[in-house]
C-alpha positions in Angstrom: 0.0 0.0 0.0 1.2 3.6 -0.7 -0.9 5.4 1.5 -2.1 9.0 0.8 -1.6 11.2 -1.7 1.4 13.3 -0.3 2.7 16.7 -1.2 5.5 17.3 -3.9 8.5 19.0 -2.8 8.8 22.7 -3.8 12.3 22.1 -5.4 13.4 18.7 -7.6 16.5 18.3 -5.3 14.7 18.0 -2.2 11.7 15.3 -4.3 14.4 13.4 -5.4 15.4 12.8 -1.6 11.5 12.4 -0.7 11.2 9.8 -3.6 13.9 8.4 -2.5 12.5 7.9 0.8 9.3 6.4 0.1 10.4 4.0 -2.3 12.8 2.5 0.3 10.2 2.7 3.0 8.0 0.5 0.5 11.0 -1.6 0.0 9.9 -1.3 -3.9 12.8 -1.8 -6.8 12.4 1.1 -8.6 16.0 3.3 -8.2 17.0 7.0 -9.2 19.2 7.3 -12.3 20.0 9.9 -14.7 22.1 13.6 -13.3 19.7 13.5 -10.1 20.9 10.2 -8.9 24.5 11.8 -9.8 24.0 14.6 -7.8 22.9 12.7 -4.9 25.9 10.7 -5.1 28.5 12.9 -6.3 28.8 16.7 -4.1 31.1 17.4 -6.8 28.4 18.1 -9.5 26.9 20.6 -7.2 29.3 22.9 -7.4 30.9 25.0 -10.5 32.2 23.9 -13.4 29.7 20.9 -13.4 26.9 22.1 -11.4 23.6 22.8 -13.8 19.8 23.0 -13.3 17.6 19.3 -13.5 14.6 19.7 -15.5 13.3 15.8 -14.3 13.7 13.1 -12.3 14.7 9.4 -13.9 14.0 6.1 -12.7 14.2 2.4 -13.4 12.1 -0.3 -12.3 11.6 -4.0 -12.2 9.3 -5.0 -15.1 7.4 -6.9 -12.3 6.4 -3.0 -10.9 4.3 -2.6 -14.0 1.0 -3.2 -12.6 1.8 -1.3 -9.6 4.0 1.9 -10.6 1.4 4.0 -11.5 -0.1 4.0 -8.3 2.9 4.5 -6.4 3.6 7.6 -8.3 0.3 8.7 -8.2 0.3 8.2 -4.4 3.6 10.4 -5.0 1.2 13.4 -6.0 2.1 12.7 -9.7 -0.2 12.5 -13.0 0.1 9.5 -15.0 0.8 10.8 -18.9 -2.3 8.2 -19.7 -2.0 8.0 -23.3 2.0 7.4 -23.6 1.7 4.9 -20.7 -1.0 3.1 -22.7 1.2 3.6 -25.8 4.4 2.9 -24.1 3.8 0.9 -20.7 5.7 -2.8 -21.6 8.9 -1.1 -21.4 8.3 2.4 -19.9 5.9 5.3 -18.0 5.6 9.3 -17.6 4.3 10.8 -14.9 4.4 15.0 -14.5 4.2 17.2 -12.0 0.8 18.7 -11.1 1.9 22.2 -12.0 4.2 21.0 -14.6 7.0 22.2 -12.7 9.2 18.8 -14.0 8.2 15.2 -15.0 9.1 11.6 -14.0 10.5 9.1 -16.3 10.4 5.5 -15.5 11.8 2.6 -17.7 11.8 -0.7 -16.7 14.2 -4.1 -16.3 17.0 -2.1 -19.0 18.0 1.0 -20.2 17.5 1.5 -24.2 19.3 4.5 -25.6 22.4 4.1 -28.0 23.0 1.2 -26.7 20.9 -1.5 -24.4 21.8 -1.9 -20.8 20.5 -4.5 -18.9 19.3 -4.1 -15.3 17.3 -6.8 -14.2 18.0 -8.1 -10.6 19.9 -4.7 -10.4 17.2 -2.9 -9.0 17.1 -4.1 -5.2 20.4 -2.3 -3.6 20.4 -0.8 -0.4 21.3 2.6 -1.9 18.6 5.0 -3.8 20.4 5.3 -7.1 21.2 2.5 -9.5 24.1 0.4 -9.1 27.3 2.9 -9.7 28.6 1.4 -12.2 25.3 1.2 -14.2 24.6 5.1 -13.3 28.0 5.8 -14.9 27.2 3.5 -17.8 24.2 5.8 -18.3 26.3 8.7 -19.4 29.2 6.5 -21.0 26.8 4.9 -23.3 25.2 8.3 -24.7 27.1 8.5 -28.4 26.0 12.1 -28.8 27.3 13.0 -25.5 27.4 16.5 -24.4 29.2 18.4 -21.9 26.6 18.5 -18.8 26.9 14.1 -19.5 30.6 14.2 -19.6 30.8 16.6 -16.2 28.2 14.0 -14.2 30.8 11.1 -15.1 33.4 13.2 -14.7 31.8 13.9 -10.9 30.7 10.6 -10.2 34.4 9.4 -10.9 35.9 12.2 -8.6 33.9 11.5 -5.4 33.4 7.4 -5.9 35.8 4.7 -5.6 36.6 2.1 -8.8 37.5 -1.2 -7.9 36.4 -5.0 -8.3 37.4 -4.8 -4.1 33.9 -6.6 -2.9 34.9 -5.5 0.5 35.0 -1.8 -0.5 32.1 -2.2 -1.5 30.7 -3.5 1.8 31.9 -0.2 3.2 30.3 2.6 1.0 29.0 1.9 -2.9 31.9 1.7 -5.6 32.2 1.7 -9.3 32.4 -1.6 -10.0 34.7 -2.1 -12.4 34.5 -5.7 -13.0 30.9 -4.8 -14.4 32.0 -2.3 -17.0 34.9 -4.7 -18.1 32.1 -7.7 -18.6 29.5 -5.3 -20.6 32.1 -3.7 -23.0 34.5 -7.2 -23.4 31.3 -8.3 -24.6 29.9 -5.7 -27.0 32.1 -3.6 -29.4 29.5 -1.3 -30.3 29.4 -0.3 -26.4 32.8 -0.8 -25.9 33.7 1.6 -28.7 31.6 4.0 -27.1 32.6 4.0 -24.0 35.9 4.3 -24.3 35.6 7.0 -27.0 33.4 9.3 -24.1 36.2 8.3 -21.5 38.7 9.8 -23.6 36.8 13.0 -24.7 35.8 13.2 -19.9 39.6 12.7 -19.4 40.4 15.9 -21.7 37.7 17.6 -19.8 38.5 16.8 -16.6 42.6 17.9 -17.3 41.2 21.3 -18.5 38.5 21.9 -15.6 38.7 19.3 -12.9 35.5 19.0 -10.4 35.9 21.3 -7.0 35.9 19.0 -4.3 36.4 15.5 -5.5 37.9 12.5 -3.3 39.3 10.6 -6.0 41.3 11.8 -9.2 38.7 11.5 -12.2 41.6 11.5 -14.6 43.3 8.5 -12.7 40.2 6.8 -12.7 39.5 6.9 -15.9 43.0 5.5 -17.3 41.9 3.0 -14.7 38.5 2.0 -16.4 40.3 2.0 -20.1 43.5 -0.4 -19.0 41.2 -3.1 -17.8 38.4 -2.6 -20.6 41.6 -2.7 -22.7 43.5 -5.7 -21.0 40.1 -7.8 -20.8 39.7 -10.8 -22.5 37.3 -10.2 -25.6 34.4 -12.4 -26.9 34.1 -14.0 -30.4 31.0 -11.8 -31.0 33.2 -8.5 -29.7 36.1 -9.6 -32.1 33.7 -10.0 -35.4 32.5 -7.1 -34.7 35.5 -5.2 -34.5 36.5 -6.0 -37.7 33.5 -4.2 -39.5 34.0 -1.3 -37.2 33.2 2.2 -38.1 31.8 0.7 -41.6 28.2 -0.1 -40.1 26.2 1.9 -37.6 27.0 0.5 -34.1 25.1 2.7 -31.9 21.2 3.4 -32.0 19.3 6.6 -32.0 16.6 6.8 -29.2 13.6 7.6 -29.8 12.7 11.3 -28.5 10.0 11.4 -25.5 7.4 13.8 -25.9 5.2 15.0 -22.5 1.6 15.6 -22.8 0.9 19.0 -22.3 
């Protein structure tokens, strides 16, 4: 049960805490993602050069949630966009803000952009956010990536540990790397990607590093790219290497449109 309607925060920050809140008091999987879940994460991207304005909140789900998102959401104080959720509701839901102040958008079991993701059994961590590694991979995997994607990696990596150390990650959540190594040994068309947007953050973060950060992003990242580089590829990876560049490896995603 989700009880009441409650009231919306006056300011997306402060929802994306309250969100965060109720869905672990309801123990649901459903977990922030996107440059909210970065900024809750990261203090870094809250301060100048990266620090920007959020215009909504993202969130995956477990495609068991389906049948009970809407009401959760709706029990949130938000409006189900009906006619996209009819439309769209196998593999993701809108929901906007009363006063159309921001929206919420929910996909569920994988993310499905320029390239797939998948996060099924991902979705149940004791944190609010996705799994680090997959919150990164939601920038890294962006083939038209822009600067305000490039800072939020560039964040996350200077105020979050990478390792394959389980034990770190008993202690506060890391970047694991041994998951971006198995995704991109596996897929050149992600791989490629990734480790093109890696190079163009390590420029970025030489020229204007994050205020603030624990960790050196530009260490990190020469981390990340020596063990995506050092891992052992698959068959599929290696044929596919071959064609590179000559066929279309990334995907364009389709563009969301709100209901007014």
């Amino acid at each position: 049960m989700t009880g009441a309607t409650e009231a919306i925060a006056g300011d997306i920050h402060a929802e994306a805490v309250r969100l965060s809140s109720r869905i672990a008091a309801a123990r649901r999987p459903i977990r922030l993602m996107g440059g909210l879940a970065i900024w809750l994460v990261a203090p870094s991207v809250r301060r100048p050069p990266y620090a920007r304005p959020y215009a909504d909140l993202d969130y995956a789900a477990e495609g068991t949630e389906r049948r009970t998102v809407g009401a959760f959401f709706e029990a949130a104080g938000y409006v189900p966009e009906r006619m996209f959720n009819a439309l769209h509701g196998a593999t993701r839901m809108n929901f906007r803000h009363p006063a159309s102040a921001w929206t919420i958008d929910l996909l569920f079991d994988q993310l499905d952009m320029s390239h797939r993701v998948d996060l099924r059994g991902r979705l149940n961590g004791p944190g609010p956010t996705i799994e680090l590694a997959d919150l990164l991979l939601t920038k890294l995997q962006i083939w038209e990536i822009n600067r305000k994607d490039l800072g939020d990696a560039i964040c996350l990596l200077a105020d979050r540990t990478v390792s394959t150390d389980a034990a770190a990650a008993q202690a506060e959540p890391i970047v694991d790397l041994e998951r971006l190594t198995r995704l991109a040994r596996a897929d050149w068309g992600l791989c490629h990607t990734i480790e093109r947007n890696l190079r163009r953050a390590r420029l970025l973060a030489t020229a204007e590093p994050p205020e603030g950060g624990t960790h050196d992003p530009v260490a990190a990242i020469d981390t990340i790219l020596a063990a995506i580089d050092a891992a052992p590829k698959t068959a599929a990876w290696r044929l596919r290497a071959r064609v590179g560049e000559r066929i279309a490896w990334y995907q364009t995603p389709e563009e969301v449109r709100h209901e007014a």
